[in-house]
C-alpha positions as CSV (number, residue, x, y, z in Angstrom):
1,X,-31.8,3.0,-16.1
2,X,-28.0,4.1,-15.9
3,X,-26.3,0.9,-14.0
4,X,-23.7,1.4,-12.1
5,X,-20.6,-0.5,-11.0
6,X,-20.8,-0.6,-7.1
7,X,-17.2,-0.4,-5.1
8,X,-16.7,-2.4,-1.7
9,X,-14.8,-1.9,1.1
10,X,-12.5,-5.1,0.2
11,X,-12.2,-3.6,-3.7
12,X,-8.6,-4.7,-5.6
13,X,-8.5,-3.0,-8.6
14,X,-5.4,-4.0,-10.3
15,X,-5.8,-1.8,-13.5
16,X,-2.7,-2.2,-15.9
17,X,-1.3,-0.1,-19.2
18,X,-0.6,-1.7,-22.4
19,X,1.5,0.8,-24.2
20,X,1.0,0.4,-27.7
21,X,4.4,1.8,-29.0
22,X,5.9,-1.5,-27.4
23,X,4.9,-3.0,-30.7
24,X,7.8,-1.9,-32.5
25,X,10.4,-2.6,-30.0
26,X,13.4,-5.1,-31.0
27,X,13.2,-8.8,-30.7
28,X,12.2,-9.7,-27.3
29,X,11.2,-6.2,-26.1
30,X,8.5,-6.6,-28.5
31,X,5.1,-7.0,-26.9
32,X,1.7,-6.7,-29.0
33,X,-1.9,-7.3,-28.2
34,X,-1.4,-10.7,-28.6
35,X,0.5,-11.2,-26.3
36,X,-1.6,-10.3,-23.1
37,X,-3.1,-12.1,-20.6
38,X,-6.8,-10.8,-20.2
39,X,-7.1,-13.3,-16.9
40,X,-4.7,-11.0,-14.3
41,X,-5.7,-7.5,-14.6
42,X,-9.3,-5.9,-13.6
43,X,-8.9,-3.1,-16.2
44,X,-6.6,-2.7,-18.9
45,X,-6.3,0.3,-20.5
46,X,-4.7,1.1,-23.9
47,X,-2.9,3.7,-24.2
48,X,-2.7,5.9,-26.3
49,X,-5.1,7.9,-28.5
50,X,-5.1,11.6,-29.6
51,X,-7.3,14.4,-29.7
52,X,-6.8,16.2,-33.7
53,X,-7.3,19.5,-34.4
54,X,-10.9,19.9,-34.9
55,X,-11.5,18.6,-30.7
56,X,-12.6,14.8,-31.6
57,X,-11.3,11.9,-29.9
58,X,-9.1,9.8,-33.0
59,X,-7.1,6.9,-33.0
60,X,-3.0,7.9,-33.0
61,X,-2.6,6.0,-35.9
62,X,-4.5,4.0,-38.9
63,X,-3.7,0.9,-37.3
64,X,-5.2,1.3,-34.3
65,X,-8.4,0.5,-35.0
66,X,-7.7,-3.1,-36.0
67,X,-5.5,-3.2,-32.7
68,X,-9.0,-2.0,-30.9
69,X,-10.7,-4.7,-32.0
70,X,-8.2,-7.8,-30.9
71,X,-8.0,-5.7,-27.8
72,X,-11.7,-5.4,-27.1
73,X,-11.6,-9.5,-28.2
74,X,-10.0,-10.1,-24.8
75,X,-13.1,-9.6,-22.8
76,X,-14.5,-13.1,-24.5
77,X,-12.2,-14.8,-22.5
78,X,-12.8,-12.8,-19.7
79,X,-16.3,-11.5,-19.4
80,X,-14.9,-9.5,-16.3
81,X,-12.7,-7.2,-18.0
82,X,-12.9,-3.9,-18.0
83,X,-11.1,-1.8,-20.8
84,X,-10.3,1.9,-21.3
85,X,-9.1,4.2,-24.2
86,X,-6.4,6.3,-22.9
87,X,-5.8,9.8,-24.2
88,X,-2.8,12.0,-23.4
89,X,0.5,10.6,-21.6
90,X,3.5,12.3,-21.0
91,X,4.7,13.2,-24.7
92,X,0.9,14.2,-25.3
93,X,0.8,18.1,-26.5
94,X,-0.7,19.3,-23.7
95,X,-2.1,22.4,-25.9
96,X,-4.9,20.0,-27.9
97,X,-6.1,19.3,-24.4
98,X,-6.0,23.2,-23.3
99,X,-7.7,23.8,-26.7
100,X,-10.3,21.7,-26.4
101,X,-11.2,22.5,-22.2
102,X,-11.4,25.9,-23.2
103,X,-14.8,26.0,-24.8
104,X,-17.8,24.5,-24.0
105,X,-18.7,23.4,-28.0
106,X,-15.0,22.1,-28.1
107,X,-15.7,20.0,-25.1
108,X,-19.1,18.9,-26.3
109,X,-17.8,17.8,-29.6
110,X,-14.7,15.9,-27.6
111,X,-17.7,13.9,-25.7
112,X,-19.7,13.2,-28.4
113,X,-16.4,12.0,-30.6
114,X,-15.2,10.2,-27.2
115,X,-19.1,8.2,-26.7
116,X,-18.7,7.6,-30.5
117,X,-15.2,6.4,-30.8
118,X,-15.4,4.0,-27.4
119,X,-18.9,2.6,-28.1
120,X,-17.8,1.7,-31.9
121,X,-14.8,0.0,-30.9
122,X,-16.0,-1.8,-27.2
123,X,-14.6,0.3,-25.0
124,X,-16.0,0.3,-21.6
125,X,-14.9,4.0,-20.6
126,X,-11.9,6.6,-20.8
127,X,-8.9,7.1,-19.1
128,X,-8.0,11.0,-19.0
129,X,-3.9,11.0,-18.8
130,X,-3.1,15.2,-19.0
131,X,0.2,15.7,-17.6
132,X,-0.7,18.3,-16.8
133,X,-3.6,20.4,-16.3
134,X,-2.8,24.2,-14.9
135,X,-3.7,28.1,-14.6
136,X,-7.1,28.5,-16.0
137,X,-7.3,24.8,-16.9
138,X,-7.4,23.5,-13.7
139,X,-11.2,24.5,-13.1
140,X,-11.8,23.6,-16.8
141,X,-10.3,20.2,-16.4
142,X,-13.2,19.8,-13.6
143,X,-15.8,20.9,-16.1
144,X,-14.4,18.5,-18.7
145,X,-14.7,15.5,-16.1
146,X,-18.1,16.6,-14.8
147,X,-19.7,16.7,-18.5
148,X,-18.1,13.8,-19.1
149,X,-19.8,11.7,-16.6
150,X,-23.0,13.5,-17.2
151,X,-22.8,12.7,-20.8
152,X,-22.0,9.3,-20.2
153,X,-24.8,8.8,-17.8
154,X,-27.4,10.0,-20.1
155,X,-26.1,7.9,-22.7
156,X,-26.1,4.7,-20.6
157,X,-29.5,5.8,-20.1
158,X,-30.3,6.1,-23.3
159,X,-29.6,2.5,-24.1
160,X,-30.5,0.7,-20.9
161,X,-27.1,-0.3,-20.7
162,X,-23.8,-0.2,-18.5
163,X,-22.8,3.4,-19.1
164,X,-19.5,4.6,-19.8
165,X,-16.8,4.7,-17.0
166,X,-14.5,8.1,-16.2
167,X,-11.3,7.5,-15.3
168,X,-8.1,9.6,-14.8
169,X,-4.1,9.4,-14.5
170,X,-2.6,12.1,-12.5
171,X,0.3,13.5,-10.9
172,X,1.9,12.3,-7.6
173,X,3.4,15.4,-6.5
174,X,2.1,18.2,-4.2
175,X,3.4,21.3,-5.9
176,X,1.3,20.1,-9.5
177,X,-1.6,18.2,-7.5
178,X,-2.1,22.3,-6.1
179,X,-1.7,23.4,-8.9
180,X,-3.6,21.1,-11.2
181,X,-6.7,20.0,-9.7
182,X,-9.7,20.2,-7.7
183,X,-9.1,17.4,-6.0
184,X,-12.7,16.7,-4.2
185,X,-14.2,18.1,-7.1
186,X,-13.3,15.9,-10.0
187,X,-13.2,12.7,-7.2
188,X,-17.2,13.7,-7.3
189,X,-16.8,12.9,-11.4
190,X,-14.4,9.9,-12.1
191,X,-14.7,6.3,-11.3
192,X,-11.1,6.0,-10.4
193,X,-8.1,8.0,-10.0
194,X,-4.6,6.6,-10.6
195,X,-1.8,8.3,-8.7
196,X,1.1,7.7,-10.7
197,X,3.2,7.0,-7.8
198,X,7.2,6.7,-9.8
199,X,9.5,8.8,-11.3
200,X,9.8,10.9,-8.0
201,X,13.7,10.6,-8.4
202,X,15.7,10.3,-11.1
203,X,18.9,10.9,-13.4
204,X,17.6,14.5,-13.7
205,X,19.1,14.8,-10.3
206,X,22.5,15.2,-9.8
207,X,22.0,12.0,-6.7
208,X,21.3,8.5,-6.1
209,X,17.4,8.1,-5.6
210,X,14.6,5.6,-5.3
211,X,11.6,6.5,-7.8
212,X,9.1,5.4,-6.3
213,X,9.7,4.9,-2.3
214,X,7.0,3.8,-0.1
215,X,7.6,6.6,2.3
216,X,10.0,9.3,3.1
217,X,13.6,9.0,3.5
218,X,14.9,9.8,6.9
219,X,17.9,12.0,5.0
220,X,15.0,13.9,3.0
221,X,15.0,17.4,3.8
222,X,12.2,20.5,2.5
223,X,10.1,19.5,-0.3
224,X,12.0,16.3,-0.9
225,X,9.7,14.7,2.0
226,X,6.7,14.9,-0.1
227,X,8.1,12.8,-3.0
228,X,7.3,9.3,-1.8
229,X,3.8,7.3,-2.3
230,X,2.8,7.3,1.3
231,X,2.2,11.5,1.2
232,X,0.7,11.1,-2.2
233,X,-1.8,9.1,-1.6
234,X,-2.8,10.2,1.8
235,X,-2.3,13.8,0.0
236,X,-4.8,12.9,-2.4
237,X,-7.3,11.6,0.5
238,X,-7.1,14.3,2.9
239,X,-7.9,16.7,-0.6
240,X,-11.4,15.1,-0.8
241,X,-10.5,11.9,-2.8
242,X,-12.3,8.9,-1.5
243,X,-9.8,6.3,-0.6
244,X,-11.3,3.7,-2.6
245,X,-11.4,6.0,-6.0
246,X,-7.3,5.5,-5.6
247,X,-5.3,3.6,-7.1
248,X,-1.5,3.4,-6.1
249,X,0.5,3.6,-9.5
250,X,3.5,0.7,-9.7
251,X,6.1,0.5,-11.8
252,X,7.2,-2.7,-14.3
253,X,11.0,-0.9,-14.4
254,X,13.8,0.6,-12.7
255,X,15.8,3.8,-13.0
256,X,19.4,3.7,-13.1
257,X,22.0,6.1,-12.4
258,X,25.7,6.7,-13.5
259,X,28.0,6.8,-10.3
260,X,30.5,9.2,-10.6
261,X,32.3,8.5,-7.4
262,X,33.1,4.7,-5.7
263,X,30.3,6.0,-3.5
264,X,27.0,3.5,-4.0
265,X,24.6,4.9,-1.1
266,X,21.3,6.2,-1.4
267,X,22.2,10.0,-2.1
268,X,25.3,9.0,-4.0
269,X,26.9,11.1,-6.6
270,X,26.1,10.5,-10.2
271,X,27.1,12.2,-13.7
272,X,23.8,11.2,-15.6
273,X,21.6,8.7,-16.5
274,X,22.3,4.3,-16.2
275,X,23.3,2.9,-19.5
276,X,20.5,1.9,-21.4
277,X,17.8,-0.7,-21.4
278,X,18.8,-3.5,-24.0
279,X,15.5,-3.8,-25.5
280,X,13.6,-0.4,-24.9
281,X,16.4,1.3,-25.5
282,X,16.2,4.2,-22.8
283,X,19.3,5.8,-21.1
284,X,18.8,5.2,-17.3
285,X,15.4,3.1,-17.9
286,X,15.4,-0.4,-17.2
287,X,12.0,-2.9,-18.0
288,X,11.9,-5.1,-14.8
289,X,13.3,-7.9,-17.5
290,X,16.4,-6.0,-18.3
291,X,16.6,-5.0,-14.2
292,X,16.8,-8.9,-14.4
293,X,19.4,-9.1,-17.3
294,X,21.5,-6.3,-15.5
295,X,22.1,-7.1,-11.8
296,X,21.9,-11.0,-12.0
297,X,24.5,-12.0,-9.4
298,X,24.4,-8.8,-7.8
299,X,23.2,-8.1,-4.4
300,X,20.1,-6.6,-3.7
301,X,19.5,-3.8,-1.4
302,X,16.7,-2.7,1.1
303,X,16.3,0.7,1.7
304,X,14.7,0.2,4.9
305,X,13.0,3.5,5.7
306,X,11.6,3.6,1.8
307,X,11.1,-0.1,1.8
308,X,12.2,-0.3,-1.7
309,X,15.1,-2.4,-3.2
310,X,18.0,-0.9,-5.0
311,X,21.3,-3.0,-6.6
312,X,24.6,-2.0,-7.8
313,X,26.4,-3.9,-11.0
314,X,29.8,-2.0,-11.9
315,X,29.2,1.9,-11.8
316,X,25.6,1.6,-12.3
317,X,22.9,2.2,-9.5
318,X,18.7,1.1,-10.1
319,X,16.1,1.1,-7.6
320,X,13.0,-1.3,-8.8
321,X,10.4,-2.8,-7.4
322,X,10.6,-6.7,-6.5
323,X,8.5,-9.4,-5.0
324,X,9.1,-7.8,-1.4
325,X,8.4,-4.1,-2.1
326,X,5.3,-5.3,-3.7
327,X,3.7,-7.0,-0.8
328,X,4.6,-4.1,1.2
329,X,3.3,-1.8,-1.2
330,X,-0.1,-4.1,-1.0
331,X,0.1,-4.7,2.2
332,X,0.1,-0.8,2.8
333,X,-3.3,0.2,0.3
334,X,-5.0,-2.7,1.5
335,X,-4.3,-1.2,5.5
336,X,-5.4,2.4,4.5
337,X,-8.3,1.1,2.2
338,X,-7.4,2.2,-1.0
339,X,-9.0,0.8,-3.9
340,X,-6.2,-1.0,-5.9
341,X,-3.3,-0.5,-8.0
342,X,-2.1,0.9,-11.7
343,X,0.8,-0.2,-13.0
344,X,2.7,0.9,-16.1
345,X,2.9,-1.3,-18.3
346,X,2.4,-4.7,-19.4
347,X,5.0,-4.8,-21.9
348,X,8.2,-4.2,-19.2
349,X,7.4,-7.2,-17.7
350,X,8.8,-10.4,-18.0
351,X,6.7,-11.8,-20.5
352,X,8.2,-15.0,-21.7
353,X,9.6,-15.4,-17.8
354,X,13.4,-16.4,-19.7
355,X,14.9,-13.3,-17.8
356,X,13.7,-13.5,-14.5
357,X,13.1,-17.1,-14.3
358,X,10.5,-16.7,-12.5
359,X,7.7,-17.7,-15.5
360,X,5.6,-15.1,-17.6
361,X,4.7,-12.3,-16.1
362,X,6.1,-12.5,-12.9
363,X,5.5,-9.0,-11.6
364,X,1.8,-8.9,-13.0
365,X,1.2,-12.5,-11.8
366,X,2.7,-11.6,-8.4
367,X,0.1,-8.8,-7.9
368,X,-3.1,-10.7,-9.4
369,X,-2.3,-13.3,-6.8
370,X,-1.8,-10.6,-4.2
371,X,-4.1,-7.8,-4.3
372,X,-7.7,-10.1,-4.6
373,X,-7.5,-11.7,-1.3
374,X,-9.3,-10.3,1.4
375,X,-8.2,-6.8,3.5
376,X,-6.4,-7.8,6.6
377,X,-5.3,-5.7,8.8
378,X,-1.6,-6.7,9.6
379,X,0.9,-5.2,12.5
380,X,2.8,-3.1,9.9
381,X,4.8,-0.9,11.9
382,X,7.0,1.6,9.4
383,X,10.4,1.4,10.8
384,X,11.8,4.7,10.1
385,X,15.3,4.8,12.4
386,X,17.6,3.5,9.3
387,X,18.5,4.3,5.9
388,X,19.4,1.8,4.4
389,X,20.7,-1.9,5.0
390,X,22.8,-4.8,2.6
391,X,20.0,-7.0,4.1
392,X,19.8,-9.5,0.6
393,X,15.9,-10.5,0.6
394,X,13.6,-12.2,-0.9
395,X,14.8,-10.8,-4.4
396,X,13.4,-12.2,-7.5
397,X,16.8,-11.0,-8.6
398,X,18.9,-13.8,-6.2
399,X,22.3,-14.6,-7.0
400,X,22.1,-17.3,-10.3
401,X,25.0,-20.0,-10.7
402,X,24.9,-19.0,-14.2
403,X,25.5,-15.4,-14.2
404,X,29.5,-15.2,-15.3
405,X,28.4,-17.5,-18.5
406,X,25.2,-15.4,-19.4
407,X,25.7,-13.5,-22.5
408,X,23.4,-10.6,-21.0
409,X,25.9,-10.0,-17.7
410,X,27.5,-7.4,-20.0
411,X,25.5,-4.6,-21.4
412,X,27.6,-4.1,-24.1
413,X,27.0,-7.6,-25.3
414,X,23.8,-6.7,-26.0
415,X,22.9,-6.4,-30.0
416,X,20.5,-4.0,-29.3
417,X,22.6,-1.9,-26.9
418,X,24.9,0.1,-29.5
419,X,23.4,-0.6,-32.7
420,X,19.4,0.4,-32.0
421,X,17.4,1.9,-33.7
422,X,15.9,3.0,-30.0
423,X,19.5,4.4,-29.1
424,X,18.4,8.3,-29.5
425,X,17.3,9.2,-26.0
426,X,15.5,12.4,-27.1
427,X,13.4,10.7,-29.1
428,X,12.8,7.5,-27.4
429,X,8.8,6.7,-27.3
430,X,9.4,5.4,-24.0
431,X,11.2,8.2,-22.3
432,X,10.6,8.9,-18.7
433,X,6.6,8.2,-18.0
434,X,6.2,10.7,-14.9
435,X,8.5,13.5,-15.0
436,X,7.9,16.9,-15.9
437,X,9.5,18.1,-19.3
């Protein structure tokens, strides 16, 4: 008999990325399998493997199977865990996946390599990441989702056991949710859905911008008011998505801008992207650690009709997430009954808690502690009549006594900063997790 996982009302999913690539990052940047604590996350979800050219489900890489197994491993310290193979992402060739939608047997032989590849290795299900599907591929993405879940039903079946769970990553923007998906459709299909709520603004535009404010910004004119996580996810509900399938994607880093003027205000002018993250060596993308490295001393900023936090440091301009934003973030699903939260990824965070000082793990930890107790229903009332405020509060990123003496207050003391390996921004494996190419 297929068994199924039942959802409540009071669910708090908190369903986290490891990105593999992390691995090979410099010196503290480096974060490995090893490294992860299997006690703070409901699901974890490794990410990524491929699709090759014959329509099966592989591993990206030889090593990957051994990395499988130590990952799988966590569950015997948490029998709770739940953990997904991710396939796709943003650098993903979106062609295998149009490929293998196209034809029934290619989709067939994609299950039956996908059943195959999770069972061998302890998978508990799949994490479809397409960014993103389109055109004719739209409806075929549907059929791909339904045969999924029917396959991994009958399997389950099969075995009397717990049958394989459908899961999917998808776009947090109106014009490519129309475009890409049948919303109440492929809800019908998939376990979960996370919205990947971030990377609605950044150094691709020629402005100061959050990227990834709660809700709209009282200057936001035409499309721009859909590009905040309050319209996508309500968006995704009023499409035929039960609340509880959604998760409201987070993100463990900031984006920084270039100022080009001595203007610093939300909308300000910039020439580019923020210099670049010290250890994942991204132009204009900052792990919440390096966030911490970067604007120590620095005030923090609320943008009060987003209800986000942006700082300044010299010419350069990040919006992150903090302690704050989160609550209000979790504050905000657990109001509208949403059923948890994704965030991406485990390896931007503050993992040996020497950055932040706030110990390991401070933005996971913050949201395990957060998210499991029970729904409230608190006054929230979304104060929309300003734009922004130099309110500084409750930052994990407070003013530090220390911060003329610390060697990281300058980026270009970094020895990672001019000399890395992970300098080249067009081919950084971490580039940019949510934006269009």
């Amino acid at each position: 008999m297929d068994k199924l996982t039942l959802t409540t009302a009071t669910s708090s999913r908190l369903v986290c990325y490891y990105n593999s690539l992390a691995e090979n990052r410099p010196d503290y940047g480096q974060f490995s399998v090893s490294d992860i604590d299997p006690n703070k996350c409901t699901h974890l979800i490794y990410a990524f493997s491929d699709i090759n050219n014959t329509n099966e489900l592989v591993p990206s890489c030889d090593t990957d199977i051994s990395r499988y197994e130590l990952f799988n491993g966590l569950k015997n310290r948490n029998p709770l865990l739940k953990t997904l193979l991710a396939v796709g992402g943003l650098r993903f060739n979106t062609k295998k996946f149009s490929t293998m939608v196209a034809d029934p047997q290619n989709r067939t032989k994609f299950i039956k390599s996908a059943i195959t590849l999770l069972r061998d290795n302890g998978f508990d299900g799949i994490n479809l990441d397409w960014r993103y599907p389109g055109g004719q591929d739209k409806g075929r993405f549907t059929l791909l989702c339904q045969e999924l879940n029917e396959a991994f039903v009958a399997e389950g079946n099969s075995t009397n056991g717990d049958r394989l769970i459908v899961t999917a990553s998808v776009s947090a923007e109106k014009a490519t949710i129309d475009a890409g998906y049948e919303v109440s459709q492929i809800a019908m299909h998939l376990d979960f859905i996370n919205v990947l709520t971030f990377d609605f603004h950044g150094h691709w535009e020629s402005v100061t911008g959050h990227h990834s404010p709660l809700y709209n910004g009282t200057q936001d004119t035409g499309d721009e008011i859909y590009l905040n996580t309050d319209y996508a996810m309500r968006y995704w509900r009023e499409q035929g998505a039960p609340g509880q399938k959604l998760n409201l994607g987070l993100a463990a880093y900031g984006r920084a801008f270039n100022l080009s003027t001595e203007s610093s205000d939300v909308g300000a002018p910039t020439n580019g992207p923020g210099e670049e993250g010290c250890y994942t060596g991204e132009e204009g993308f900052w792990a919440s650690y390096e966030t911490c490295l970067y604007i120590e001393g620095d005030t923090t900023h609320l943008i009060v009709d987003q209800e986000v936090p942006y700082a300044v440091t010299e010419n350069q301009w990040v919006g992150f997430d903090n302690k704050a934003s989160l609550d209000t973030k979790v504050n905000y699903l657990k109001t509208n009954d949403f059923g948890g939260a994704c965030v991406w990824s485990l390896d931007l965070d503050d993992t040996t808690g020497q950055f932040c000082k706030m110990g390991k793990c401070p933005f996971i930890s913050h949201l395990h502690d957060i998210l499991p107790q029970q729904y409230n229903s608190p006054n929230h009332q979304h104060n929309n009549s300003h734009h922004h405020s130099n309110y500084h509060y409750n930052s994990p990123y407070h003013n530090n006594a220390d911060y003329h003496n610390s060697p990281y207050h300058n980026n270009n003391h970094c020895d990672y900063h001019n000399n890395s390996p992970y300098n080249d921004h067009n081919n950084s494996p971490y580039y940019n997790y949510n934006n269009d190419d």
